[in-house]
C-alpha positions as CSV (number, residue, x, y, z in Angstrom):
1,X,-22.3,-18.1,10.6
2,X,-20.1,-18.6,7.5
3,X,-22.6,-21.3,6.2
4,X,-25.2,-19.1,5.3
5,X,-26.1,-18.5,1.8
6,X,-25.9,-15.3,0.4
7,X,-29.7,-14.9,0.2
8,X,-29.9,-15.7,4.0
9,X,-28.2,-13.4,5.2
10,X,-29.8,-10.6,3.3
11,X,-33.1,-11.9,4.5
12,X,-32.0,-11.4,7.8
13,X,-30.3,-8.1,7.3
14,X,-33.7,-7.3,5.8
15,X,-35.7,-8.5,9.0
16,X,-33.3,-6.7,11.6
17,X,-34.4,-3.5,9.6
18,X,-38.0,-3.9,9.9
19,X,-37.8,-4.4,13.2
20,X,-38.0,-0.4,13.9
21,X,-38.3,2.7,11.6
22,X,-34.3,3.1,12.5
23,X,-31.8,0.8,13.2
24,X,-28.2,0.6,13.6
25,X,-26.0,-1.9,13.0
26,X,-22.4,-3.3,14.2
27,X,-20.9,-5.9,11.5
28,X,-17.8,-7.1,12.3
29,X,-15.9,-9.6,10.9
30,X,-12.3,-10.2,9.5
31,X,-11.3,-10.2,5.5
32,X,-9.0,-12.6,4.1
33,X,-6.7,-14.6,6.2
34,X,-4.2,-15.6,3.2
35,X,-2.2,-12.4,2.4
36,X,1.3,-13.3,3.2
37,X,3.1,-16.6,3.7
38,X,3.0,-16.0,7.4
39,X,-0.6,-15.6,7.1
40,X,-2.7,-18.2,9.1
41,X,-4.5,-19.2,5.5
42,X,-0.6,-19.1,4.1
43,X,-0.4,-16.8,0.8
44,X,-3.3,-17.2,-2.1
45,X,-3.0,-14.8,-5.2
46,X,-6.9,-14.0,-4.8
47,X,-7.0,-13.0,-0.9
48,X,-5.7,-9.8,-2.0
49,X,-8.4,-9.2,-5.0
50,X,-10.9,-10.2,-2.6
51,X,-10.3,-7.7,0.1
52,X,-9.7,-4.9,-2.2
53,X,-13.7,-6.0,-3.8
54,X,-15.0,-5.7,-0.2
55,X,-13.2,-2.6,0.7
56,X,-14.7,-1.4,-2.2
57,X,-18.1,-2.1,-1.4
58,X,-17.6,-1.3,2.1
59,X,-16.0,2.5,0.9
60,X,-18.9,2.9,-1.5
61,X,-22.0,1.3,0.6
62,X,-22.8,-1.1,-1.9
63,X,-24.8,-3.4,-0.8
64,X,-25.3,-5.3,-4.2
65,X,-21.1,-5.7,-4.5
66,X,-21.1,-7.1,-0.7
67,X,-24.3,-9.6,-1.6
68,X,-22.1,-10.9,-4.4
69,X,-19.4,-11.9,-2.7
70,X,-18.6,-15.5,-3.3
71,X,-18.7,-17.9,-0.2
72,X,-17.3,-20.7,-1.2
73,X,-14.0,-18.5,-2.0
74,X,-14.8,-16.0,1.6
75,X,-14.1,-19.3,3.2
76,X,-11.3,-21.1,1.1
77,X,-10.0,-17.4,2.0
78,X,-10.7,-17.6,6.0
79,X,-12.7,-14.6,5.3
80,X,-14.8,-14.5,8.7
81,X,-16.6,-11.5,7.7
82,X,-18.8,-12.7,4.7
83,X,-21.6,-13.2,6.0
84,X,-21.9,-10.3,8.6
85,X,-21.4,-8.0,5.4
86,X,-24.2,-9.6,3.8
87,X,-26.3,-9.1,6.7
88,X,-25.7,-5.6,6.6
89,X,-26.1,-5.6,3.1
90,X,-29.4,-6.8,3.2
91,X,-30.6,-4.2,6.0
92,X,-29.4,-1.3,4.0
93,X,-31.2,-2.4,0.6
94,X,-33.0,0.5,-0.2
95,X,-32.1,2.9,2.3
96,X,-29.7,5.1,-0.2
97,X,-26.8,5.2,2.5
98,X,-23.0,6.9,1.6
99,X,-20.1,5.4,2.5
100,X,-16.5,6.0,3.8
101,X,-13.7,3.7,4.0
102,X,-11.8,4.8,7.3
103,X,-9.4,1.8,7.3
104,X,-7.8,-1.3,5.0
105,X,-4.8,-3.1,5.9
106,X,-3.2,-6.7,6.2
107,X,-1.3,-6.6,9.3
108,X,0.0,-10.6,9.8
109,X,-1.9,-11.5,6.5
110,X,-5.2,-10.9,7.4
111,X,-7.5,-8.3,6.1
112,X,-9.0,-5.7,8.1
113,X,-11.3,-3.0,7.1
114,X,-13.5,-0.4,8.7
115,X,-15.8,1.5,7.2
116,X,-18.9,3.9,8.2
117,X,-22.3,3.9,6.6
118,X,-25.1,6.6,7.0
């Protein structure tokens, strides 16, 4: 899944929220894997930058901040989840949701993140 484009997977986020007048939705997918030196991805200076963008997204329900997320650098970063968020970004368009951050951490060097939109 990490080789669809941006626009792709808004267009299917888009479609999955047509397909009834409500829908819920279960995106799950890892941040960066290149925290720590012990990380599978080893260390890289932007992993942490780039999980701190998405959590930011993810805490605010922006789906404009999680359709701009790079994914050429998602996957230099082993970030799995790129392209789910983009899905859900692209269902949400226009559905003026709130969001909440529950959880962001790097346990073993890899990004994790939960968040709730409604």
């Amino acid at each position: 899944m990490d080789t669809l484009e941006p626009d792709q997977c808004a267009r299917t986020g888009r479609e999955l929220a047509g397909r009834a007048g409500r829908v819920a939705l279960l995106a799950v997918g890892d941040g960066s894997a290149c925290r720590t030196l012990k990380a599978p991805g080893y260390l890289d200076e932007r992993a942490a930058p780039f999980d701190a963008e998405v959590a930011r997204a993810l805490g605010a329900a922006d789906a404009a901040g999680l359709e701009a997320l790079d994914p050429g650098l998602a996957r230099e970063l082993q970030a799995a989840g790129r392209a789910p968020w983009q899905i859900l970004a692209g269902a949400a368009e226009g559905a003026d949701l709130t969001g909440s951050l529950l959880y962001e951490d790097a346990p073993y060097g890899v990004g994790y993140l939960v968040a709730t939109w409604s």
